[in-house]
C-alpha positions in Angstrom: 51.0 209.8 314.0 49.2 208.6 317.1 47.5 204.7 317.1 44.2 206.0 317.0 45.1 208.4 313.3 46.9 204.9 312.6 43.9 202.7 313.3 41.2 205.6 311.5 43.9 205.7 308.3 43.5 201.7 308.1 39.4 201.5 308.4 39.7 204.0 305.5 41.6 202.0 303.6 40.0 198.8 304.2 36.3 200.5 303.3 37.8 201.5 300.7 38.9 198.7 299.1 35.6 197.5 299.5 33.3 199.8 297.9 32.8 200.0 294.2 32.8 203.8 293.8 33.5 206.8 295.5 29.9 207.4 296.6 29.5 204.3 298.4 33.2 204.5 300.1 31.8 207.6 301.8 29.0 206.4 302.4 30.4 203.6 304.4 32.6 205.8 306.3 29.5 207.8 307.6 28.2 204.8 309.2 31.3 204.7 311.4 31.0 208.5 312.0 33.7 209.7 309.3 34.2 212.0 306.5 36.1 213.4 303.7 36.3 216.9 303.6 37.7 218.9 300.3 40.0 221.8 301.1 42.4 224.0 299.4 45.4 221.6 301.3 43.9 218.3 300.0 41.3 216.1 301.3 41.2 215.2 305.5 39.8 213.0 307.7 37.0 214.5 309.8 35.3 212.9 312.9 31.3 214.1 312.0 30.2 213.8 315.7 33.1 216.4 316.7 33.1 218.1 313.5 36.9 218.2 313.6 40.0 217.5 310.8 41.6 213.9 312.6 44.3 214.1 309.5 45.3 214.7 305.6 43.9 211.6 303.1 47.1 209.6 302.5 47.3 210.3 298.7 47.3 206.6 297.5 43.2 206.8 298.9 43.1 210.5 297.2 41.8 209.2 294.1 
């Protein structure tokens, strides 16, 4: 896992453990230009300026 994946996986987290519900956590991570996108594999990390997967949801923030 590279420092940037790294420092993405623990602004997750920390948004996360600040919103109240689901809908507000990704909310949150939209104003820093991130997503959570379902697939058949799990969820992932997408970047929504490049449109691209950055890495799988580490499944302790799955729920």
């Amino acid at each position: 896992m590279t420092q940037q994946t790294t420092e993405i996986l623990t602004l997750i987290e920390r948004e996360r453990s600040m919103a109240v519900s689901e809908r507000e956590w990704q909310h949150r991570l939209r104003g820093y230009g991130y997503g959570i996108r379902e697939t058949d594999e799990g969820r992932i990390v997408t970047s929504l300026l490049h449109g691209s997967a950055i890495c799988h949801l580490p499944a302790h923030l799955a729920v």
